[in-house]
Backbone as CSV, one residue per row, in Angstrom:
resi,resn,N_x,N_y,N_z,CA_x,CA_y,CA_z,C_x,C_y,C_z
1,UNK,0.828,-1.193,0.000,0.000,0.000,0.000,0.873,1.258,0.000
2,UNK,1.969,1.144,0.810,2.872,2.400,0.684,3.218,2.816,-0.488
3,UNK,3.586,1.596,-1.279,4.330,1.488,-2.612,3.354,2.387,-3.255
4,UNK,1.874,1.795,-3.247,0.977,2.206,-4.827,0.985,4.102,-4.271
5,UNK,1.165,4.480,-3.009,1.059,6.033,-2.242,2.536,6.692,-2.640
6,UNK,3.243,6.009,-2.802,4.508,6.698,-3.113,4.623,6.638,-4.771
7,UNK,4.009,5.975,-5.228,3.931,6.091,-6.565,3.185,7.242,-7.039
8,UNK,2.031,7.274,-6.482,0.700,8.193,-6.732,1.284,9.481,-6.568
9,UNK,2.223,9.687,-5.492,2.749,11.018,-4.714,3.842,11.266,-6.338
10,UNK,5.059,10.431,-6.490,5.725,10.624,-7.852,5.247,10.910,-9.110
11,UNK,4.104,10.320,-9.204,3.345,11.051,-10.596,2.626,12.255,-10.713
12,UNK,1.805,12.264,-9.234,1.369,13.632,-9.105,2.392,14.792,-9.334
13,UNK,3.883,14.487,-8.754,5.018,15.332,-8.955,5.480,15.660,-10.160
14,UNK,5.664,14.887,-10.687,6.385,14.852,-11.840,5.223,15.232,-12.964
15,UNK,3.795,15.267,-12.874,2.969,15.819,-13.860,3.026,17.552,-13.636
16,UNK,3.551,17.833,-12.295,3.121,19.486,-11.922,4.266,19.817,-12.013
17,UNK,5.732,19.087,-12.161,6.908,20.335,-12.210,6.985,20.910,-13.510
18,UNK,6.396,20.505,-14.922,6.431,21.420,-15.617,5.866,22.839,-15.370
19,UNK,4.625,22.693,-14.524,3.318,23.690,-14.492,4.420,24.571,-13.427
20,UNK,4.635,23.857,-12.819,5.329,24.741,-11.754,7.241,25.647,-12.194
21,UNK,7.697,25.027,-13.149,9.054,25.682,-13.535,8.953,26.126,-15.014
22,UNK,7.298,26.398,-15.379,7.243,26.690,-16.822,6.506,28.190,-16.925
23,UNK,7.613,28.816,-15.850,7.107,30.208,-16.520,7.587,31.169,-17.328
24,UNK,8.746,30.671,-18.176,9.050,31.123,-19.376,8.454,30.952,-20.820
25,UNK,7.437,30.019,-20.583,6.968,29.199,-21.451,6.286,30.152,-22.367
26,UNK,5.662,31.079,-22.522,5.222,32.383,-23.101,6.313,32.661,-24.052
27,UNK,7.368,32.991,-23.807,8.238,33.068,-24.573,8.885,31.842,-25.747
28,UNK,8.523,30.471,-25.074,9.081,29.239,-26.249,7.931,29.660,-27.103
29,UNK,6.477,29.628,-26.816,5.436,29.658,-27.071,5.434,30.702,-28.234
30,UNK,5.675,32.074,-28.334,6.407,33.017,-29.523,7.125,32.469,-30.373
31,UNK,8.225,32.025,-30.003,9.456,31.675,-30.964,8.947,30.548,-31.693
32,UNK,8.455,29.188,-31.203,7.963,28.643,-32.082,6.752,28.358,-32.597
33,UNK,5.976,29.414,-32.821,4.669,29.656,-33.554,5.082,29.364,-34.998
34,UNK,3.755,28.959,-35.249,3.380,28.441,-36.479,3.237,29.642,-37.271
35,UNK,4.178,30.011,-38.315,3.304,30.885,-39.346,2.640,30.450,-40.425
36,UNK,2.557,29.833,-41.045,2.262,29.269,-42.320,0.772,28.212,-42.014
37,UNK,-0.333,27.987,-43.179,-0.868,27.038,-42.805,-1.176,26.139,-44.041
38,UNK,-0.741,24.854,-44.234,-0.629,24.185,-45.706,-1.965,23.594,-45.753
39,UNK,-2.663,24.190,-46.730,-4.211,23.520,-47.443,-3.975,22.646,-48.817
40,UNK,-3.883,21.737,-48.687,-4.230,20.958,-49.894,-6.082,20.955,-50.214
41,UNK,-6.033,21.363,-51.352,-7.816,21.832,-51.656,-8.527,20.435,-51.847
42,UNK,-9.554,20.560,-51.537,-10.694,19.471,-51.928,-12.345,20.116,-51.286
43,UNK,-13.605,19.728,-51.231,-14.359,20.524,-51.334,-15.041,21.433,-50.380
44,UNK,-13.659,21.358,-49.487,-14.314,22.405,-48.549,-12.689,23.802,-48.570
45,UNK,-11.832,23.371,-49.379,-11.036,24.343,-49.211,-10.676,24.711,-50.573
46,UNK,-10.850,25.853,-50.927,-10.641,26.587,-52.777,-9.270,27.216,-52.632
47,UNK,-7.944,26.485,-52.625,-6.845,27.176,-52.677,-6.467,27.751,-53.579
48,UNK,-7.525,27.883,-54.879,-6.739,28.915,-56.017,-5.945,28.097,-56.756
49,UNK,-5.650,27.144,-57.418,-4.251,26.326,-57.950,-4.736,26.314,-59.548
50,UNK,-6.052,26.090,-59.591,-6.374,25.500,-60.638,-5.692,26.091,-62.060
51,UNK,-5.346,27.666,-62.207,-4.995,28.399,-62.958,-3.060,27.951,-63.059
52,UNK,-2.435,27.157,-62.111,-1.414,26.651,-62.111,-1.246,25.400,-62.927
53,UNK,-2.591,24.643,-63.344,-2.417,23.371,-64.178,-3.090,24.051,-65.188
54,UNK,-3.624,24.618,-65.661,-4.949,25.218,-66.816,-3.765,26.595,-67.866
55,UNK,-3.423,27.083,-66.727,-3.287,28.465,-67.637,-4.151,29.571,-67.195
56,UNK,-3.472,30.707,-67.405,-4.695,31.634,-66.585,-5.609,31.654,-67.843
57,UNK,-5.511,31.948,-68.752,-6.184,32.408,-70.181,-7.274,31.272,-70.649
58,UNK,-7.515,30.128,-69.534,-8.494,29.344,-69.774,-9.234,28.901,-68.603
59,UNK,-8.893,29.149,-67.402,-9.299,29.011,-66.369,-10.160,30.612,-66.089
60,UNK,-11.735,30.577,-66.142,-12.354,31.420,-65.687,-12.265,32.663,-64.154
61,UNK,-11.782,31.598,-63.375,-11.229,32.051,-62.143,-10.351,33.446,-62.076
62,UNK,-9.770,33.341,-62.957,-8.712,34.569,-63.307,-9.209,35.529,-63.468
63,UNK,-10.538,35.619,-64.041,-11.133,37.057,-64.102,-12.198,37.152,-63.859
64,UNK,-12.713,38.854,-63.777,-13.641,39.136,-62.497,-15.116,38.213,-62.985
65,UNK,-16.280,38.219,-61.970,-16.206,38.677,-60.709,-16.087,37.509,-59.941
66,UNK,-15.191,36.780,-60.042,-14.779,36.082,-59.286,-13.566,36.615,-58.194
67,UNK,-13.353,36.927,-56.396,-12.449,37.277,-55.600,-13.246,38.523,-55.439
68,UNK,-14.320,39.290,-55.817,-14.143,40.601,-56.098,-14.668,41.181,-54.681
69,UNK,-15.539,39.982,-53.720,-15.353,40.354,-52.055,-14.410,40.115,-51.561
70,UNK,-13.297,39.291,-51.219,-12.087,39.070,-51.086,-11.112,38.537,-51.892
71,UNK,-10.306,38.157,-52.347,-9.366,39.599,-51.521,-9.731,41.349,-52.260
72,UNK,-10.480,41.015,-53.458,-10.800,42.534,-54.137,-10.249,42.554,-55.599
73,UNK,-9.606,41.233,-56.047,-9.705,40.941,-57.087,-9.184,39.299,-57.560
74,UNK,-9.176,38.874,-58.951,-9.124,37.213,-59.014,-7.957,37.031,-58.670
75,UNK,-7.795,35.830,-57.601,-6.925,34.884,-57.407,-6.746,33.636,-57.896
76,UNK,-7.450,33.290,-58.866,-7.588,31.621,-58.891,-8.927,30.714,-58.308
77,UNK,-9.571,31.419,-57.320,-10.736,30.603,-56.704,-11.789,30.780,-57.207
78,UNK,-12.739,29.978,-57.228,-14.146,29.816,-57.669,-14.983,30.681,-56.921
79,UNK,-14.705,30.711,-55.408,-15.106,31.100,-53.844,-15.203,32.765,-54.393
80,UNK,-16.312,33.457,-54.163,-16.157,34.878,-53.818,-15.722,35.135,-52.707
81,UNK,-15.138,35.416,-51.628,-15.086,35.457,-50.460,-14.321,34.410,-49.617
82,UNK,-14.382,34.752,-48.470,-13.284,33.882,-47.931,-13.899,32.254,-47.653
83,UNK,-13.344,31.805,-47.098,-13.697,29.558,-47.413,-13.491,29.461,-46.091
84,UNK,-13.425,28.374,-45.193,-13.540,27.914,-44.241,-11.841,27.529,-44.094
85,UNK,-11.360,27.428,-44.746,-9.725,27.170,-44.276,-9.312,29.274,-43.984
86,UNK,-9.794,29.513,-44.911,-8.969,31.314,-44.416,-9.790,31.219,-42.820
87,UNK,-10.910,31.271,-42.174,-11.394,31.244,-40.898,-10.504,30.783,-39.934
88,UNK,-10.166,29.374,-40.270,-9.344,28.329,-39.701,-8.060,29.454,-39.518
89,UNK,-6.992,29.800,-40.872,-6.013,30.586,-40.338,-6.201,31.966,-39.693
90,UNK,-7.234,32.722,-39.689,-6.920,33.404,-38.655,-7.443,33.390,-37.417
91,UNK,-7.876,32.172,-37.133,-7.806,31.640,-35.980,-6.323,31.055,-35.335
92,UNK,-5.855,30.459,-35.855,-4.858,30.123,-34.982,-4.016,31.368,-34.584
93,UNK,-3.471,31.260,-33.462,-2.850,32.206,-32.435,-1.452,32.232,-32.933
């Protein structure tokens, strides 16, 4: 019984010394942030590519009014406006 109490007491420890010697952690937390966020498209994300296999001069996408709520003119997307992956990135912190 001591054993399984001295065990219990070591894990409880060893789960809280991060919490407890991690107050620099704000700072790792900066440095290694994520900037970038990689979308491979399929039908919930319009990354614009299509004009990269097509050609702009045959891919409709390229010109207006397609983009013309965001970003304010054609990028490549079908999407007027922003898609559920742009939400996603400026969500992350």
């Amino acid at each position: 019984m001591e054993r399984v109490i001295l065990c219990a007491f070591s894990l409880v420890f060893l789960m809280m010394g991060p919490t407890i010697t991690g107050s620099d952690t704000g700072k790792q937390e900066e440095e290694y942030r994520a900037r970038k966020l990689f979308v491979f498209g399929d039908s919930y994300a319009d990354t614009g590519n299509l004009g990269k296999k097509l050609g702009r001069n045959i891919a409709r996408c390229w010109f207006e009014p397609y983009g013309m709520t965001f970003p304010k003119k054609p990028t490549g997307r079908f999407s007027d406006g922003k898609v559920l992956t742009d939400f996603v990135g400026q969500s992350v912190p």
